[in-house]
MITOR-965808 format. One record per atom (N, C-alpha, C, O): z, y, x. Coordinates in steps of 0.1 Angstrom, whole numbers, plus 5000, padded with zeros to 4 digits. Layout:
<numars>
ZYX ...
</numars>
This chain:
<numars>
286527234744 287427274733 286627264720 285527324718 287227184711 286127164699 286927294687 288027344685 285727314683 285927414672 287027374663 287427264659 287327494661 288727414649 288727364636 289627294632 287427404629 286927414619 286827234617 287027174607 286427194630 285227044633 286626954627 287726974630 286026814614 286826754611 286026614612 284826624614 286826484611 286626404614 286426314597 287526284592 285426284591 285426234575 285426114577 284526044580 286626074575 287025844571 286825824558 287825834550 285825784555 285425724538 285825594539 285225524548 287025534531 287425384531 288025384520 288525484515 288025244512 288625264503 289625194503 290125164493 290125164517 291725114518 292425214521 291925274530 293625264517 294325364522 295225324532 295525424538 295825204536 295925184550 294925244560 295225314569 293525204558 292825204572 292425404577 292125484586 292725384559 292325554561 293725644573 293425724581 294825594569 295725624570 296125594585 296825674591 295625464592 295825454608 294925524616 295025574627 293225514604 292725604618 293225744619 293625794629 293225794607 293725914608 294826004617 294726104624 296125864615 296825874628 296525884644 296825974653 295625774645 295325754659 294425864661 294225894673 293725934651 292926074657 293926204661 294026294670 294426174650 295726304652 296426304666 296926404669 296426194674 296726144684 296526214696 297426254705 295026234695 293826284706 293726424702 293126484710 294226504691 294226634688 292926674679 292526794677 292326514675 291426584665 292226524652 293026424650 291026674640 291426694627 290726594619 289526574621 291426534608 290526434601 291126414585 292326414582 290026384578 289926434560 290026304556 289226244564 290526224546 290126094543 289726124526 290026214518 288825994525 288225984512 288425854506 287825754511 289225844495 288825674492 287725624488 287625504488 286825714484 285125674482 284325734484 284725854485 282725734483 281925784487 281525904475 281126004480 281625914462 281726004458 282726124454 282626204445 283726124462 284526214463 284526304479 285026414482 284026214487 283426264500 282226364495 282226484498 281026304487 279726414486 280726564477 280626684481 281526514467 281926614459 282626724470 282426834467 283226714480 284326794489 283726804502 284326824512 282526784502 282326834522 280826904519 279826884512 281126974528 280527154530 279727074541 280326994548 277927114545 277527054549 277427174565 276827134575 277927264565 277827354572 279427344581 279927434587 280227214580 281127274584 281527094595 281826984591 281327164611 281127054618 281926934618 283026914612 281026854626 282226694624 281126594623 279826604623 282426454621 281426294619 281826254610 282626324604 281526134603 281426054597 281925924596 281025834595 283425864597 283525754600 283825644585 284925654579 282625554580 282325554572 282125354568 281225294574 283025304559 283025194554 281825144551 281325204541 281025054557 280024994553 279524934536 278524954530 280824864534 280824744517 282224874510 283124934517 282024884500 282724974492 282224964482 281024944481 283424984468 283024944457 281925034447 281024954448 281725084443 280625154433 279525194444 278425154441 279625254453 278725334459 278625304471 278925414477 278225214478 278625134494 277925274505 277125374505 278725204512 278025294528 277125344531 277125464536 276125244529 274325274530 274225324521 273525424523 274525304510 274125404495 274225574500 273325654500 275425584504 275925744510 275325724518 274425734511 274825694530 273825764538 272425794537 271925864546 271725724526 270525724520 270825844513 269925924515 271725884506 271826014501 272626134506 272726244500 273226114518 272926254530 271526264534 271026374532 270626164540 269626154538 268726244531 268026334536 268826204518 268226284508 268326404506 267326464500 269726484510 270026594507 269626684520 269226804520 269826604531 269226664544 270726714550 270926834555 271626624549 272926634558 272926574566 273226454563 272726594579 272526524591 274126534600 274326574612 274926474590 276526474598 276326334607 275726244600 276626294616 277226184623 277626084615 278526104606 276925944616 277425884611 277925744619 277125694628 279025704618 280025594626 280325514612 280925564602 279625344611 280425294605 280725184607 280025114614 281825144603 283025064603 282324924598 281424934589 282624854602 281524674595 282624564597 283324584607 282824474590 283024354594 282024264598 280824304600 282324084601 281823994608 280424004601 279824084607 279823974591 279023964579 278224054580 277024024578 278624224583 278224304581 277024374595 276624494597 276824274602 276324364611 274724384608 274124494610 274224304603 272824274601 272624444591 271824534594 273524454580 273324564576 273624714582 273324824578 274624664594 274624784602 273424824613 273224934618 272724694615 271224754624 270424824610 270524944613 270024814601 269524874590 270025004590 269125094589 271425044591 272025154589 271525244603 271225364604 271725134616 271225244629 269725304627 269425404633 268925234618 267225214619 266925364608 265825434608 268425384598 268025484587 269125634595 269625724588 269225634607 269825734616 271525734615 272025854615 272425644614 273425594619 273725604634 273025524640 274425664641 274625694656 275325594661 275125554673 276025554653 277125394659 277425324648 277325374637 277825194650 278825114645 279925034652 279824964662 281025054643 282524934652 282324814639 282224834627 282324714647 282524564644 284324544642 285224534650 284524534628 286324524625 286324364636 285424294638 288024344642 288824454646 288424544656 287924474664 288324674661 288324724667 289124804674 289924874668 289024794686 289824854698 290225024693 289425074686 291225094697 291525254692 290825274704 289625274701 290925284713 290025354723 288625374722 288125484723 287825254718 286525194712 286125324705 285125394708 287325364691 286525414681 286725574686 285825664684 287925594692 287625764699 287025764706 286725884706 286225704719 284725694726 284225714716 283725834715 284125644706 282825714698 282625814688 281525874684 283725814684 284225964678 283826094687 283126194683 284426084697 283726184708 282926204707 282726324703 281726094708 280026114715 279626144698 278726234698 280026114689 279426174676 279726324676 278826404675 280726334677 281226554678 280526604686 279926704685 280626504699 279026574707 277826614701 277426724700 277326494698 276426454689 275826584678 274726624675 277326614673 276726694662 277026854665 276826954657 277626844678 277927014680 276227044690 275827154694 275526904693 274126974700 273226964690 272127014694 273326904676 272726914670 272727064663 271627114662 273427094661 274127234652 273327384663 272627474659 273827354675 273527424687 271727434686 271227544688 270827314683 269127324684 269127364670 268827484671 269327334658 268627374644 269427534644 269427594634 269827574652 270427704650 268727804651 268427904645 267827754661 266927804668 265827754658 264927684661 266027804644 264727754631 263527814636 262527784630 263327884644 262027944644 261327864657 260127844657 262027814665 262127634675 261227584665 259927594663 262327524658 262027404645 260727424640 259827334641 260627524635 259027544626 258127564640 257127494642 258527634647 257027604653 256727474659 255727474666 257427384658 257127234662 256627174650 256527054651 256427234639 256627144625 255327204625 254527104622 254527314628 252927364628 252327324644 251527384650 253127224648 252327184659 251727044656 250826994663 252226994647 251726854638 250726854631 250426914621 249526744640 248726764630 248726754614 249726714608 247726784606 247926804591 248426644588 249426644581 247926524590 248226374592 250026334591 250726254584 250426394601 251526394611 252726484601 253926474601 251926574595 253026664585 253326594567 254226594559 251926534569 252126484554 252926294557 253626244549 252626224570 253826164567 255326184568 256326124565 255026314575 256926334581 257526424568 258726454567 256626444557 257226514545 257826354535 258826324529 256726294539 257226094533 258226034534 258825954527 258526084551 259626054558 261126084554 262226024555 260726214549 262026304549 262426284531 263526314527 261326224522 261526224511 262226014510 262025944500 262825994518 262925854518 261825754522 262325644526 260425764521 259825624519 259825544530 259825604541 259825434529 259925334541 258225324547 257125334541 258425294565 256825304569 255725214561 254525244563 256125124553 255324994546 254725094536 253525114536 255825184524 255425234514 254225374518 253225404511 254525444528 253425494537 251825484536 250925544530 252025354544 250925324551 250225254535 249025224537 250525234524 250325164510 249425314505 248225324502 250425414506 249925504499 248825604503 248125664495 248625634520 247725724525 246525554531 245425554536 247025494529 245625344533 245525334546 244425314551 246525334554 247025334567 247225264574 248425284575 247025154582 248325004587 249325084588 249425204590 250424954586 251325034594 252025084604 253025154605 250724964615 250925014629 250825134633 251425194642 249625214623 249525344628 250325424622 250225544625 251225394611 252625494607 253325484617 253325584623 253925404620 254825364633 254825474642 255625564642 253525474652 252325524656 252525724654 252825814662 252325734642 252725874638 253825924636 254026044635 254925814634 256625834632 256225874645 255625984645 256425804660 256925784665 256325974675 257026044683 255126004671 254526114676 255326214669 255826294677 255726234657 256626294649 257826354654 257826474657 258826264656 259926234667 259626284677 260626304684 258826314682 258626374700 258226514698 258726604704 257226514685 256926674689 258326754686 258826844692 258626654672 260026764669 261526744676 262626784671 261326664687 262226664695 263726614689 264926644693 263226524677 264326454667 264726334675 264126254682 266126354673 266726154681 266826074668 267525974667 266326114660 266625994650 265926104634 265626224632 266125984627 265626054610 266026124602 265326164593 268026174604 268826234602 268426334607 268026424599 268326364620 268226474626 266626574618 266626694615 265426484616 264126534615 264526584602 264026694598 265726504591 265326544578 266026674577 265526774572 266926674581 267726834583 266626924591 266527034584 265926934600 264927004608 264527064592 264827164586 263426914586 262527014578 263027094564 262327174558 264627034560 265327044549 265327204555 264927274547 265627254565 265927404567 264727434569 264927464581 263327464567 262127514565 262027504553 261127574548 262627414545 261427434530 261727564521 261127584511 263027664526 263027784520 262427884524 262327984517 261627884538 261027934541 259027934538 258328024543 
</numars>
């Protein structure tokens, strides 16, 4: 039984497409908000209030990847599902690589995208369920060596492993190397997940 609260966010800037998925979710008995663009989505969603992300890749002023670079940045680790055409896939592996959970390749099957709708609400009700346990969180974050903490603060501030390994004089095999030890201690599935981890310690 999903929380009632939990909504389903369609950032498109076609009001058709907003408008079918929305239907076909209403379908299955979940709740869902549409946005015709990505800054009216950051202006209206509460980052405390469950759900995914089902999210236009190419859009006009502020594209797809732009908004997830800056949940990112803010340390909103909502589910992200986006939507691509033919063209678009190459930028949708970039989007899985910067913690994107899925993408649908347009046309897409309704079944297709509520499978994946599902496994995102999953997704973010076990996410919600572990960061609930912050005192978990930090003590995995002082189990990092001092190395391991100053790249995963790099991490969480955007830089890519290249700009890293440039600035502490590192290859970047062994950023990789320390991402990848990072991710394990703190039992992150992805970079979304780590940056929310540490975004809720830095008031502490």
């Amino acid at each position: 039984m999903r929380d009632a609260e939990t909504r389903v966010f369609i950032v498109d800037d076609e009001e058709p497409v907003r408008d079918s998925i929305g239907l076909l979710l209403r379908s299955v008995g979940l709740r869902s908000q549409g946005f015709p663009d990505a800054r009216a989505f950051l202006e209206a969603y509460c980052p405390e209030q469950p759900g995914c992300l089902v999210l236009d890749i190419r859009m006009p002023r502020m594209s797809g990847l732009e908004l997830q670079q800056e949940l990112n940045r803010r340390g909103w680790g909502i589910p992200v599902i986006f939507i691509t055409g033919h063209g678009d896939v190459p930028m949708a592996v970039e989007a899985m690589r910067a913690g994107a959970v899925d993408f649908l390749q347009k046309p897409f099957k309704d079944d297709e995208l509520i499978r994946r709708v599902q496994k995102a609400l999953d997704q973010d009700e076990r996410l919600r369920e572990q960061l609930s346990g912050l005192e978990q969180v930090r003590a995995r974050f002082e189990g990092l060596t001092p190395r391991e903490r100053e790249i995963a603060r790099r991490l969480v501030a955007g830089a890519a492993n290249k700009v890293i390994a440039i600035e502490l004089a590192l290859s970047e095999r062994t950023v990789e190397l320390h991402r990848a030890h990072i991710m394990q201690k703190m039992e992150a599935r992805g970079l979304a997940q780590l940056v929310q981890m540490l975004m809720r310690l830095q008031p502490a």
